[in-house]
C-alpha positions as CSV (number, residue, x, y, z in Angstrom):
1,X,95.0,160.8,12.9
2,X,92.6,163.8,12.5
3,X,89.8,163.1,15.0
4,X,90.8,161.2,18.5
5,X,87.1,160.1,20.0
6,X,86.0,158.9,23.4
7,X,83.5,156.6,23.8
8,X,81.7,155.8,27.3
9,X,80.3,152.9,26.0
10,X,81.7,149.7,23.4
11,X,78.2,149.8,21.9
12,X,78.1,153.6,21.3
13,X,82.0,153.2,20.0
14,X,80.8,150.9,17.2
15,X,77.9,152.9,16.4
16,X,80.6,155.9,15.9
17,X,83.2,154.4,14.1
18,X,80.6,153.0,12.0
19,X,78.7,156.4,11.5
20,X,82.5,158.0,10.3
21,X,83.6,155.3,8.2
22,X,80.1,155.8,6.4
23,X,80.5,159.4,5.9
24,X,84.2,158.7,4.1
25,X,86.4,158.5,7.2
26,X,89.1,155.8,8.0
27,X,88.4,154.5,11.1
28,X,89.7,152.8,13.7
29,X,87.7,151.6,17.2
30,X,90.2,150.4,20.0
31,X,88.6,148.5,23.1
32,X,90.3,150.6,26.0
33,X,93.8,152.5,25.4
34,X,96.1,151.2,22.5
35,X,99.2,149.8,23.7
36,X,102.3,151.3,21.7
37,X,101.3,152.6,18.3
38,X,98.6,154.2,16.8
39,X,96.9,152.4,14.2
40,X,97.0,154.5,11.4
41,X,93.5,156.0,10.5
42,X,91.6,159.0,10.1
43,X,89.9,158.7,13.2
44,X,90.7,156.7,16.7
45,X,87.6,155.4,18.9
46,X,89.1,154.5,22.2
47,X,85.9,152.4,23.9
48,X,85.9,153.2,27.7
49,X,82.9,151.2,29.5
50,X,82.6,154.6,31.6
51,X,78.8,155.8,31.6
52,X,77.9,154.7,34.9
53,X,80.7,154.5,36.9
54,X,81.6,156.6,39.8
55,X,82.8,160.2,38.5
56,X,86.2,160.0,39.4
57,X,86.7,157.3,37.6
58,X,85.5,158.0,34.6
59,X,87.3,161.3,34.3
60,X,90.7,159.7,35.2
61,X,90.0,157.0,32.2
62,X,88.9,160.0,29.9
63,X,91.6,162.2,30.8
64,X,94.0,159.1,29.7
65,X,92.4,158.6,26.4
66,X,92.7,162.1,25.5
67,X,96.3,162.7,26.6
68,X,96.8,159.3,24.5
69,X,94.8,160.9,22.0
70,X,96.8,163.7,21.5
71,X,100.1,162.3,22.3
72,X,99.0,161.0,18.6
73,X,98.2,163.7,16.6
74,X,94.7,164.1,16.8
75,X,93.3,167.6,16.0
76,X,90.0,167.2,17.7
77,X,88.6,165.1,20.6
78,X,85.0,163.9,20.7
79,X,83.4,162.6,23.9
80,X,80.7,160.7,22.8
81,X,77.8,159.3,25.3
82,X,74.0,157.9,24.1
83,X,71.8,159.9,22.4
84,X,69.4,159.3,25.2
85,X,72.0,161.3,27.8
86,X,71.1,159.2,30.6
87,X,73.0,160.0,33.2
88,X,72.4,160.9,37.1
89,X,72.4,164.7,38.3
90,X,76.0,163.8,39.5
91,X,77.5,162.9,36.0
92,X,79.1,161.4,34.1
93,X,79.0,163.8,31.1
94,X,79.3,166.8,32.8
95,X,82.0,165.8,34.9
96,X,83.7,164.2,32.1
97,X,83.1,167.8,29.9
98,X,84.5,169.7,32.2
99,X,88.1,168.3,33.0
100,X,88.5,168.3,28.6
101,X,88.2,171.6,28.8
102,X,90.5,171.6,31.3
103,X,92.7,169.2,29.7
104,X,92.8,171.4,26.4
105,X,92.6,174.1,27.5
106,X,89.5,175.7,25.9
107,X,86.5,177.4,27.2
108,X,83.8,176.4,25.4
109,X,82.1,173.2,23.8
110,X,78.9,171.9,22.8
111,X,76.4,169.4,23.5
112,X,74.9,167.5,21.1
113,X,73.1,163.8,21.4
114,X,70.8,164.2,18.8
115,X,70.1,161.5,16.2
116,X,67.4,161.8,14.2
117,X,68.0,158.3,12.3
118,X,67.3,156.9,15.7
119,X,64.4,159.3,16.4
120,X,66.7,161.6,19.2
121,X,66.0,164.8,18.3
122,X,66.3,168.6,20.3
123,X,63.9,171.4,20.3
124,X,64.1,174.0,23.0
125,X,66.8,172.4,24.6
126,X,64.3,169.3,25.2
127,X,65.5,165.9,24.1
128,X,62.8,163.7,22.3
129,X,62.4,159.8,22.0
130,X,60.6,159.8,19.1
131,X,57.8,161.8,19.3
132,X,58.1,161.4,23.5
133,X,60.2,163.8,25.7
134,X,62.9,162.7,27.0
135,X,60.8,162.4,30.5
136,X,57.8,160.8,29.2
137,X,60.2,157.5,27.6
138,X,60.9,154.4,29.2
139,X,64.1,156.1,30.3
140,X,62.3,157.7,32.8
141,X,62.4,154.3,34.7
142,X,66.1,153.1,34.0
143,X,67.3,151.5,36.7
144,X,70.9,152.9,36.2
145,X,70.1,156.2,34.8
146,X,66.6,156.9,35.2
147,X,66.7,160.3,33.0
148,X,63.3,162.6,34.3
149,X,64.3,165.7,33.1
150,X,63.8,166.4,29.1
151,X,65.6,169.8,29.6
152,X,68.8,169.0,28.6
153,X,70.5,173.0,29.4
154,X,69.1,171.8,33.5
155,X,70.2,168.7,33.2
156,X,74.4,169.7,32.1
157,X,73.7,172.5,34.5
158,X,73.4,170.5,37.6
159,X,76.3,168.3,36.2
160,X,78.7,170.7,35.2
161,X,80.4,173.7,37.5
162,X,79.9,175.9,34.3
163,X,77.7,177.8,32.6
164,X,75.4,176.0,30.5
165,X,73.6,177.8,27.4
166,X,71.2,177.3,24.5
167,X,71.5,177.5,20.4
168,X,68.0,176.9,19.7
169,X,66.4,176.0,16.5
170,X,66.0,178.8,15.0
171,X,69.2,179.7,14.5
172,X,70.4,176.2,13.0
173,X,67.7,176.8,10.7
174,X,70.0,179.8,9.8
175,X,72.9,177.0,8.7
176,X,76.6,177.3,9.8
177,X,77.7,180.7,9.9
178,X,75.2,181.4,12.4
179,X,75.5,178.7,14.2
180,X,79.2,179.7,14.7
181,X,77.9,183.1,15.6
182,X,75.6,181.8,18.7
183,X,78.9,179.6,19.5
184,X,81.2,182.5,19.5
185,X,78.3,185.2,21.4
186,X,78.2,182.3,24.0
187,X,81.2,182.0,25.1
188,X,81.8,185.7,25.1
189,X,78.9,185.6,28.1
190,X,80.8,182.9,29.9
191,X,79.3,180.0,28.9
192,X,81.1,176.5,28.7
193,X,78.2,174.2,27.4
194,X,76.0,174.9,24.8
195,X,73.3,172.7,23.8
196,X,72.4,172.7,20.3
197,X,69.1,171.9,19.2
198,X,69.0,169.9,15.9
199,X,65.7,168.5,14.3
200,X,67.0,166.8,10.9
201,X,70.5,164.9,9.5
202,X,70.8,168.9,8.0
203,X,71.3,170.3,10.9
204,X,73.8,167.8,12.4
205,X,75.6,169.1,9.1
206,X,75.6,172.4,10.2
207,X,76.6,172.2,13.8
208,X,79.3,169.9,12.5
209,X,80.5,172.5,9.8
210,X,80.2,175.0,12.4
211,X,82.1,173.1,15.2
212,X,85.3,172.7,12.8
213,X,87.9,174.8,15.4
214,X,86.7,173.6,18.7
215,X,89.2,171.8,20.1
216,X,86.2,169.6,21.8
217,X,82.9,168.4,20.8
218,X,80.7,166.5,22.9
219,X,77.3,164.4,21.8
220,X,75.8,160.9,20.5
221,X,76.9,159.7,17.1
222,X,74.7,162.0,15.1
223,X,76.8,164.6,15.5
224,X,79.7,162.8,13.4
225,X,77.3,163.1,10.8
226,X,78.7,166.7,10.3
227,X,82.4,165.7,11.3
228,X,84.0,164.2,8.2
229,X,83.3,167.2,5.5
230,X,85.6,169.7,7.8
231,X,88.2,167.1,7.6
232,X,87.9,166.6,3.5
233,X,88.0,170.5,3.0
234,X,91.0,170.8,5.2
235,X,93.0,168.5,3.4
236,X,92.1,170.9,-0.4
């Protein structure tokens, strides 16, 4: 196994593993922790039913998918939520982000739920529903999640106990190297979470290429658009 992924949803699982096996990845998606052995595969997709659970909660169950995760052999862990980001101001992502950094001991990671296929896409740091903000959708009124805020850097930031930060779109216009560059300037100012705006599948290609050493990656399933390519030129 190369990529270990966490899911906070069985839905949003399927929609992964199916978004890696199409980009050339072996895939497997568990429901819950695997008992005993890996299956063997490119790429694990543990389902957790997580999203709106209390906090606690669903860090202990993401901190047990990693460990599990690791304990067999994966390189890279993904904690994947909806593209939409709904989530209250207490969490769960930015809870959940926060003790994976912890867990591998890394200081920086990025956010990502864009998926333009689906019509999510960041500008600004402002997640659109089509050609809605993120405020002005019928997410607004979820009854679970109700997401008000389109500003995705506020909405980590009230999550999260770190620093939350911005790649906007002109510098993934720039393409991978300087993406990497913003990655590697942010951290160096303390930040923990970046958001990273993406428009097109090109971008999602970018971040991905770009996000090849971090130990975590966080976003929706567009992001695994960009995944699979690292994984094919490590293997040359």
């Amino acid at each position: 196994m190369i990529l270990g992924c966490i899911a906070d949803d069985f839905t949003g699982a399927t929609d992964l593993a199916n978004t890696l096996t199409r980009r050339g990845m072996h895939t497997v998606q568990t429901i819950g922790i695997p008992k005993g052995a890996a299956p063997e595969a490119d790429a694990i997709v543990v389902a957790l039913k997580s999203r709106t659970i209390p906090a606690a909660e669903a860090v202990a169950q993401s901190l047990d998918a990693c460990r599990w995760l690791k304990a067999h052999g994966a390189k890279q862990i993904f904690f994947k939520y909806c593209s939409t980001f709904d989530s209250t101001d207490d969490g769960n992502i930015g809870p959940v982000a926060d003790a994976l950094l912890d867990e591998l001991k890394t200081n920086f990671t990025i956010a990502c739920p864009a998926f333009p296929e689906n019509g999510r896409t960041i500008y600004l740091g402002h997640l659109f529903v089509g050609g809605d903000l993120l405020s002005d959708s019928s997410m607004r009124n979820h009854p679970l999640t109700p997401m008000k805020d389109a500003n995705l850097v506020r909405v980590l930031a009230r999550q999260s106990k770190h620093k939350t930060g911005l790649v906007p779109y002109k510098t993934v216009k720039a393409g991978a190297p300087a993406i990497a560059e913003a990655f590697a300037m942010l951290e160096q100012q303390g930040v923990r979470h970046a958001i990273v705006d993406a428009l097109e599948d090109k971008d999602l290609e970018n971040i991905g290429a770009a996000s090849s050493g971090l130990p975590l990656i966080t976003g929706g399933s567009g992001i695994a658009i960009g995944l699979p390519a690292n994984y094919r030129v490590a293997r040359l």
